[in-house]
VOGU-3710 file (C-alpha; in Angstrom, 3 decimals, decimal comma):
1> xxxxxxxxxx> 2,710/-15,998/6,639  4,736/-15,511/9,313  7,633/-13,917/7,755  4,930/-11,499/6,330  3,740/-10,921/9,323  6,993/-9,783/11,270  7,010/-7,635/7,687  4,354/-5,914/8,727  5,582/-5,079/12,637  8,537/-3,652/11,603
11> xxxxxxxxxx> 6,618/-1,466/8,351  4,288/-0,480/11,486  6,344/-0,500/14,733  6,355/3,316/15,040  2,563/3,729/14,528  1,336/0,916/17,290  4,423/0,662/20,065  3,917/3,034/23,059  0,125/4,101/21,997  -1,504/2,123/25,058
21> xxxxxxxxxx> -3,417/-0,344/23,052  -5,105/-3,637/24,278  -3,503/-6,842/23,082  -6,410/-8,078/21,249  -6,453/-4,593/19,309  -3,219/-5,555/18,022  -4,284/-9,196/17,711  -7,144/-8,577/15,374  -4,852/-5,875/13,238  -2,414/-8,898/12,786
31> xxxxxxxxxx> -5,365/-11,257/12,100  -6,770/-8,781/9,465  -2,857/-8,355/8,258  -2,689/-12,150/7,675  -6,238/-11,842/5,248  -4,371/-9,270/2,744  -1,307/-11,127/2,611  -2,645/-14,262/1,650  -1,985/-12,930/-2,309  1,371/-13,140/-1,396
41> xxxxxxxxxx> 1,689/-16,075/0,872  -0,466/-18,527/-1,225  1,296/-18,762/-4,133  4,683/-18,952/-2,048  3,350/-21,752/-0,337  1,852/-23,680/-2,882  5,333/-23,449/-5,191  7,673/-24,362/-1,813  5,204/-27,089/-1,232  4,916/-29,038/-4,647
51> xxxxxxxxxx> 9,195/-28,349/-5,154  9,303/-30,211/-1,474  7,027/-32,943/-2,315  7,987/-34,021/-5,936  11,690/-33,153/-4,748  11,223/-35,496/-1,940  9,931/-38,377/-3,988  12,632/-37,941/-6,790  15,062/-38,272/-3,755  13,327/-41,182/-2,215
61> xxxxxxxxxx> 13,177/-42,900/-5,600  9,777/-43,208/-5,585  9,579/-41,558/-8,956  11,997/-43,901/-10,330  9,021/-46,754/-8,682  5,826/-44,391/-9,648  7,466/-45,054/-13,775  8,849/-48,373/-13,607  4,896/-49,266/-13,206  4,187/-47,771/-16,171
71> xxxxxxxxxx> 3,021/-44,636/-14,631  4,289/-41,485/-16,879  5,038/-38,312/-14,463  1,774/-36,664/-15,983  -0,346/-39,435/-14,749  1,130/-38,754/-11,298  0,743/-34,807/-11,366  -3,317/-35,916/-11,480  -3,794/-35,965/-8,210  -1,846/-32,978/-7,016
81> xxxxxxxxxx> -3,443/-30,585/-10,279  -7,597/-31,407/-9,521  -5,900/-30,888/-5,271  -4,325/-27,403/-6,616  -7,520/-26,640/-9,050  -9,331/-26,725/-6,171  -7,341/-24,316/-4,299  -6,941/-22,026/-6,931  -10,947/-21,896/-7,112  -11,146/-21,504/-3,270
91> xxxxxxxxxx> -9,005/-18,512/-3,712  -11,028/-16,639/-5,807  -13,746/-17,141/-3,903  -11,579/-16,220/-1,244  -10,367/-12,535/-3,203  -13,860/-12,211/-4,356  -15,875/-12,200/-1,156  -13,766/-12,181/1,966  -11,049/-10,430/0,696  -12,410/-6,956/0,531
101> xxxxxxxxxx> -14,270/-7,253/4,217  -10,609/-8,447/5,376  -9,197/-5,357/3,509  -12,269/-2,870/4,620  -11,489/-4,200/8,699  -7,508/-4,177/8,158  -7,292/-0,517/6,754  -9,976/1,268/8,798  -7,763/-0,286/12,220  -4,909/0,322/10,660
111> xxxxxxxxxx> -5,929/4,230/9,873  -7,630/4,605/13,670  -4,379/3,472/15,395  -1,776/5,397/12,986  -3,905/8,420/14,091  -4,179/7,485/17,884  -1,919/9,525/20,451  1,233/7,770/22,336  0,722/6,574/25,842  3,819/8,035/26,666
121> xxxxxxxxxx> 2,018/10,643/28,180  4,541/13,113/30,056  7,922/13,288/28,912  11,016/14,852/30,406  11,662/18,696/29,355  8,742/19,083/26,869  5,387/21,132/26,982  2,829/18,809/27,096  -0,393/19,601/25,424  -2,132/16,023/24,855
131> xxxxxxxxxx> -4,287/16,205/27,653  -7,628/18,645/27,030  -7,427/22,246/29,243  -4,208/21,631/30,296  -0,180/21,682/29,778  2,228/20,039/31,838  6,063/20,528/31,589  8,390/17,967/33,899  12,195/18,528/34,823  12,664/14,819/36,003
141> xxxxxxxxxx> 11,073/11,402/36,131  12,361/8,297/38,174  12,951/4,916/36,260  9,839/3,497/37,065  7,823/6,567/35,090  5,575/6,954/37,683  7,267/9,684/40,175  7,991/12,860/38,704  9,720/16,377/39,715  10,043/19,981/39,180
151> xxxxxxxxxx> 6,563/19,524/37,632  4,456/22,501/36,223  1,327/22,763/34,855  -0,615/25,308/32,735  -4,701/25,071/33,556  -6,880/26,733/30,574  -9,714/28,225/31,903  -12,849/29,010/30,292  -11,923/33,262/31,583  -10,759/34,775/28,543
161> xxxxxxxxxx> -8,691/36,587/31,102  -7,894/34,073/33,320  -4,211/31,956/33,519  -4,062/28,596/36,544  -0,144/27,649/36,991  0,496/24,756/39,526  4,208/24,343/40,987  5,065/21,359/42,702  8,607/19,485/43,295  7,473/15,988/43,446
171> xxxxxxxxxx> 4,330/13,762/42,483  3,112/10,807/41,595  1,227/9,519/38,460  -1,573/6,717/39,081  -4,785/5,968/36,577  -7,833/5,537/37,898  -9,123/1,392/38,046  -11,386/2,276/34,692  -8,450/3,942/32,757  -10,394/7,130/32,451
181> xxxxxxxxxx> -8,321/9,427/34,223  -4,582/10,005/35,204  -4,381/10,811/38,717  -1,442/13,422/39,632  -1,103/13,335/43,411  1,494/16,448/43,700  3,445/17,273/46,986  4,876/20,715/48,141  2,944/23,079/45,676  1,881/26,085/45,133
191> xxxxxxxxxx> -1,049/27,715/42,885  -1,730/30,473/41,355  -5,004/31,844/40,037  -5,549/35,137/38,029  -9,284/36,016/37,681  -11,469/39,061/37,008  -12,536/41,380/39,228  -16,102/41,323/41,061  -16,812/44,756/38,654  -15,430/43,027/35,969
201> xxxxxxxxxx> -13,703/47,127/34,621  -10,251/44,390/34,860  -10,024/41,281/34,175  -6,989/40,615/35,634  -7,480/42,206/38,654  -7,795/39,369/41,086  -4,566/37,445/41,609  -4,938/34,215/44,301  -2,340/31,896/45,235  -2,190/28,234/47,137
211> xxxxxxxxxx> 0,126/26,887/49,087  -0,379/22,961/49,306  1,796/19,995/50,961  -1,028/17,390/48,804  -3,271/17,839/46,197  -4,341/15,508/43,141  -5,279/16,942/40,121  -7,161/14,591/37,678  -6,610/14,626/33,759  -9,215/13,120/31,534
221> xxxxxxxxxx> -7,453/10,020/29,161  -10,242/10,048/26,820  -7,731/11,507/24,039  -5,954/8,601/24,475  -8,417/5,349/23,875  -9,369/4,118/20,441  -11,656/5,615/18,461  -13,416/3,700/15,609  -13,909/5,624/12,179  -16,785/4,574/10,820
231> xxxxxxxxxx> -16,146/1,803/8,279  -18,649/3,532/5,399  -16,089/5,963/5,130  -13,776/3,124/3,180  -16,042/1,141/1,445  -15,410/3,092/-1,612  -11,817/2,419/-2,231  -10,948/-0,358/-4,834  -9,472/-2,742/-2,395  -12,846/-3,241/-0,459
241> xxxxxxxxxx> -15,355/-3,782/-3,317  -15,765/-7,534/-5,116  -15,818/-8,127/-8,560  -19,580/-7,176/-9,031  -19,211/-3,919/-7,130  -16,068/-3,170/-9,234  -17,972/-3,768/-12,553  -21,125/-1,536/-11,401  -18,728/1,165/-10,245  -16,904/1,085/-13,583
251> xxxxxxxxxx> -20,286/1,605/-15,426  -20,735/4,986/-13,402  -17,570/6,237/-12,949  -17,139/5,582/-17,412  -20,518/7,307/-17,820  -19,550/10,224/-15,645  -15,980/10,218/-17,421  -17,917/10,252/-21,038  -19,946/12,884/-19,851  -17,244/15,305/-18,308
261> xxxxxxxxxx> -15,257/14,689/-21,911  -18,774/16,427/-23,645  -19,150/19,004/-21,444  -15,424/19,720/-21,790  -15,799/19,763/-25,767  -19,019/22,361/-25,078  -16,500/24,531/-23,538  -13,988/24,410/-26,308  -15,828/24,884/-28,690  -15,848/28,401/-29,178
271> xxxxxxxxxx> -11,941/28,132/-29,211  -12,784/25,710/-32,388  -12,096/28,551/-34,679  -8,098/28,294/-33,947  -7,961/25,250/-35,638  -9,112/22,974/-39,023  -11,109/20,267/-37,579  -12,367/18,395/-41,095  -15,376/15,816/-40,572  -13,922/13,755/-43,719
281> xxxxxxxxxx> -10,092/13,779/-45,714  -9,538/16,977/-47,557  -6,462/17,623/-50,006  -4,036/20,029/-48,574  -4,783/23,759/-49,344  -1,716/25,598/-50,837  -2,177/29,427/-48,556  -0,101/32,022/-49,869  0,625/35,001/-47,643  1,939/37,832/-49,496
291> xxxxxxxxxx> 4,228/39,185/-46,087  6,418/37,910/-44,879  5,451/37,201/-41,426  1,475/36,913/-40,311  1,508/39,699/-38,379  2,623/41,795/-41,529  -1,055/41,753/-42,667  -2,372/43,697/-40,003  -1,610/47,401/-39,822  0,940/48,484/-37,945
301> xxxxxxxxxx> -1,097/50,505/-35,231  -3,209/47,467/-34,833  -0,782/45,068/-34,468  0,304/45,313/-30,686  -3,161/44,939/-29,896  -3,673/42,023/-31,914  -0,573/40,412/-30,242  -2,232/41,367/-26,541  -5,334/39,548/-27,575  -4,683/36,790/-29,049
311> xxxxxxxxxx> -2,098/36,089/-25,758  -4,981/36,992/-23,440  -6,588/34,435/-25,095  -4,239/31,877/-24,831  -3,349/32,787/-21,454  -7,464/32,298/-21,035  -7,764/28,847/-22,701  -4,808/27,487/-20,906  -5,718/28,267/-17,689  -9,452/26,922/-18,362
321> xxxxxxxxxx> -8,201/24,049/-19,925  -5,348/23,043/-17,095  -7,637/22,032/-14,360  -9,737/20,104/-17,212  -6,688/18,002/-18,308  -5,753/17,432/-14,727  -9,296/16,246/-13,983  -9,448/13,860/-17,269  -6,266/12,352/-16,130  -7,374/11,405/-12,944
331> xxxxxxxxxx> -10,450/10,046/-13,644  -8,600/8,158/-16,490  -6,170/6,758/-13,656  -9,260/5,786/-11,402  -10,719/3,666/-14,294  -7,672/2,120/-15,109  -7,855/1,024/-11,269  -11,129/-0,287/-11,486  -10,073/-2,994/-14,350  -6,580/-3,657/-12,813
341> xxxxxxxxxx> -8,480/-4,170/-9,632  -11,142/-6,391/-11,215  -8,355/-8,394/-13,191  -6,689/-9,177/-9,945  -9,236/-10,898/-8,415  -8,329/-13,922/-10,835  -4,200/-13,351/-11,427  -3,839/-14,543/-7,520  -6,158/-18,594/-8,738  -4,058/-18,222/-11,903
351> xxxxxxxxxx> -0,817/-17,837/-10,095  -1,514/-20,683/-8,527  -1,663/-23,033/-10,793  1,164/-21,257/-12,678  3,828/-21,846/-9,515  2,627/-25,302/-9,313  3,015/-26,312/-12,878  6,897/-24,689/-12,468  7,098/-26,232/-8,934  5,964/-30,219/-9,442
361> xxxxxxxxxx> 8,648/-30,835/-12,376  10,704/-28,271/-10,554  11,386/-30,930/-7,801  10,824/-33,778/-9,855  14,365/-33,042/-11,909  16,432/-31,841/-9,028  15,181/-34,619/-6,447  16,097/-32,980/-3,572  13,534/-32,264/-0,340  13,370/-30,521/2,988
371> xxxxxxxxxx> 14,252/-27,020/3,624  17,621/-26,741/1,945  17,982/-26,080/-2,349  13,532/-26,019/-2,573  13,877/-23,453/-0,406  16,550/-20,968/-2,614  14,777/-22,130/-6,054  11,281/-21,526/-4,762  12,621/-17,778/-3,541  14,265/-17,132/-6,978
381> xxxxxxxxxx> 11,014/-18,002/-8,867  9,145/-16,211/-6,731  10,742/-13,102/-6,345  10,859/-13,108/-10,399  7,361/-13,201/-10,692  6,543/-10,766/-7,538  8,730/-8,362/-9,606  7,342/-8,681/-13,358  3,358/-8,705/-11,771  4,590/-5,649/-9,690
391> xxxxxxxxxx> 6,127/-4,204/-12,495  3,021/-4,982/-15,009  0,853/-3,622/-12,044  2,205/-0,403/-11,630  2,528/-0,239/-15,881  -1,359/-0,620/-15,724  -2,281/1,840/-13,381  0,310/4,409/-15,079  -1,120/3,796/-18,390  1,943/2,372/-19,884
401> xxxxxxxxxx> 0,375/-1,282/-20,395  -3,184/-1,994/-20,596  -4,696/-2,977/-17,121  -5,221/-6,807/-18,764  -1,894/-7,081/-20,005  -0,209/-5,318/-17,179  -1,910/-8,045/-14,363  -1,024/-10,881/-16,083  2,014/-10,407/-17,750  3,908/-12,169/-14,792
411> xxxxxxxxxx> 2,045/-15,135/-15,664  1,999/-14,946/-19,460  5,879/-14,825/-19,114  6,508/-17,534/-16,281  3,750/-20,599/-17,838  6,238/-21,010/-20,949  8,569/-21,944/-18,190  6,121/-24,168/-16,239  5,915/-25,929/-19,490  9,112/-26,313/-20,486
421> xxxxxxxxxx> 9,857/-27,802/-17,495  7,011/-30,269/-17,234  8,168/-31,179/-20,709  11,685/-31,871/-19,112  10,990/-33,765/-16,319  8,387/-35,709/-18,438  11,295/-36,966/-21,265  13,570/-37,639/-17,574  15,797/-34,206/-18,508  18,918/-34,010/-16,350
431> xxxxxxxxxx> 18,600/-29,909/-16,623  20,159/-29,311/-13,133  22,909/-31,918/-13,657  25,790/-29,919/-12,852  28,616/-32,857/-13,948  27,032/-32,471/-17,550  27,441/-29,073/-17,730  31,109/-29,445/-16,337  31,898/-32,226/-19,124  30,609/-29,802/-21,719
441> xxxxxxxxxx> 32,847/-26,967/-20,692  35,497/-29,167/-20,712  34,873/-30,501/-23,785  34,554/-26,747/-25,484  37,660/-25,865/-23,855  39,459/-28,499/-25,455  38,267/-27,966/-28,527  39,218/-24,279/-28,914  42,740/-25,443/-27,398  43,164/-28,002/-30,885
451> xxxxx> 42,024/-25,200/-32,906  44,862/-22,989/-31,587  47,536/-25,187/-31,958  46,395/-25,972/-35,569  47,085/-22,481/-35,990
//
């Protein structure tokens, strides 16, 4: 979780350093973070876990003791499988119900502080517009950010006709104790003020200017604080509904899709004509056109406005018929969503039990624990599965595989393997034994060598 976690900083560095935000903003984004990656980190875990412990006991010999009592491997997995069963059960519950309020929280954060404004709220050389009714340009700022020079700033009045510049050399930039302001306390100034005239024949006819040695001009910070979309606004994405609300969704977005597919055969229909649409097999009809070409049968001062109508028409019916297809497809893509969606929410209990049935003999036939060799095989295993179910995922939503197939095809592919190994570390396989492997090589080597001096 942790690794995932500094994952996410750096994928969202940009969007939540130098924005001004409180540390338990970022503390629940992180929390909320640590909720959507559990589909990842769970499995992980559980396959590290059960390579470390069965690697460790293999190591330890305690294996070797655990059979010498008469105590077959799969009488010692009992334990550890109804431990895991349980787990994979708490995680659907998990996906199911707290999962998409985790998600719903996460993303609506997530979205409110991409679109918040940086606290950096002056910088050097550049027209400032962030704060509301005013823009402020600065030649210079000390290190500490807080004194500035050569400042200038551009007041928008509500005078159609009306333009406030303030020059100053120097100033210094304070917020008020509630945060709700920024405080400009400017030194050696001067204002200017163009207004309309008492008649009001010209409006620029009044022109006022200010000389100051201290003024303070306030600037409201309300631009700058947090503010909360409401979270109704993302309950209807896929990631935030459970499995019931994904299955009643379905059933209305599939009875709006049939009925946009009859209304769209209404509209066709008077195109119908174009083409032979038989309601039952008919045997091919031999047509015989006595020309040469089709547009031979028509007369010849008829013909060029045949050809203009019949591509007005086409030109008609494709353009009528575009923004229908593109419609179909993506309502086809959002139900496709709704069953890879709804498939998911048992892939991450399934996965599981998968990576432990691969990790237990896993450890059991290589016998080593700690951090060192569980940790590269565990990584390897799961990075082939991440792939394939991200693979099969994408497949699903795309239409290439269907949305069942396309979820769990990582695990369809990998429990052959989880078997095979059980079965191995069961009959007391040597499958990592790398001196057996060496002996056969030799061994082939040797053999080939015979055959070419026979020769």
């Amino acid at each position: 979780m942790f690794v995932l976690l500094m994952l996410f900083l750096w994928k969202y560095i940009d969007d939540l350093v130098g924005k001004g935000f409180e540390w338990y903003t970022i503390l629940k984004l992180m929390m909320y973070a640590s909720a959507t990656n559990v589909a990842m980190a769970l499995p992980l875990s559980v396959l590290l876990s059960s390579i470390m412990t069965y690697g460790t006991l293999g190591e330890n010999y305690e294996l070797v003791a655990i059979k010498s009592a008469g105590i077959s491997l799969t009488r010692a997995l009992y334990p550890m499988i109804i431990a895991v069963s349980m787990l994979a059960v708490s995680a659907f519950i998990f996906s199911d119900y707290m999962l998409p309020v985790a998600n719903l929280k996460f993303f609506s954060l997530l979205y409110d502080a991409r679109q918040q404004k940086s606290a950096k709220l002056i910088k050097v050389g550049v027209f400032n517009s962030s704060f509301p009714g005013y823009t402020i340009r600065v030649g210079r700022k000390d290190a500490d950010n807080q004194r500035l020079y050569d400042i200038m700033i551009y007041e928008k009045t509500l005078n159609p006709g009306g333009n406030n510049v303030i020059f100053a050399k120097e100033g210094v930039m304070t917020r008020s104790p509630d945060n709700s302001f920024l405080l400009l306390k400017l030194k050696n100034g001067v204002r200017y003020e163009e207004s309309a005239a008492e008649n009001g024949y010209n409006q620029r006819q009044k022109f006022t200017r200010f000389y100051f040695k201290e003024t303070e001009q306030k600037l409201d910070l309300s631009a700058f604080s947090l503010h909360r979309t409401p979270e109704n606004l993302f309950k209807g994405s896929f990631q935030m509904l459970s499995s019931k609300q994904l299955i009643d969704t379905f059933k209305v977005a599939q009875k709006q899709f049939v009925q946009l597919n009859i209304n769209n055969y209404v509209i066709i229909t008077p195109n119908i004509r174009y083409f032979i649409v038989p309601h039952s097999p008919v045997p091919p009809i031999k047509t015989v056109i006595p020309h040469h070409k089709v547009i031979d049968a028509i007369p010849a001062d008829a013909q060029l406005a045949a050809i203009q109508n019949a591509a007005s028409e086409a030109t008609i019916i494709k353009n009528m018929m575009g923004d229908k297809v593109t419609d179909y497809l993506n309502r086809e893509s959002i139900l496709r969503r709704y069953k890879v969606e709804y498939q998911k929410k048992f892939t991450l209990s399934a996965a599981c039990l998968m990576l432990f049935l691969i990790g237990a003999p896993l450890g059991a036939i290589i016998r080593k624990g700690g951090l060192g060799l569980p940790v590269v095989i565990s990584v390897i295993f799961f990075l082939i599965y991440f792939i394939v179910s991200s693979i099969g995922e994408k497949s699903a939503q795309n239409g290439s595989l269907s949305p069942i197939f396309g979820t769990w095809i990582a695990i369809i592919i990998l429990t052959p393997i989880g078997l095979f190994l059980s079965y191995k570390a069961a009959n007391d396989s040597v499958l990592f034994d790398m001196d057996i492997y060496r002996r056969g090589f030799t061994n082939l080597v040797k053999q080939v060598k015979r055959k070419f001096a026979r020769n």
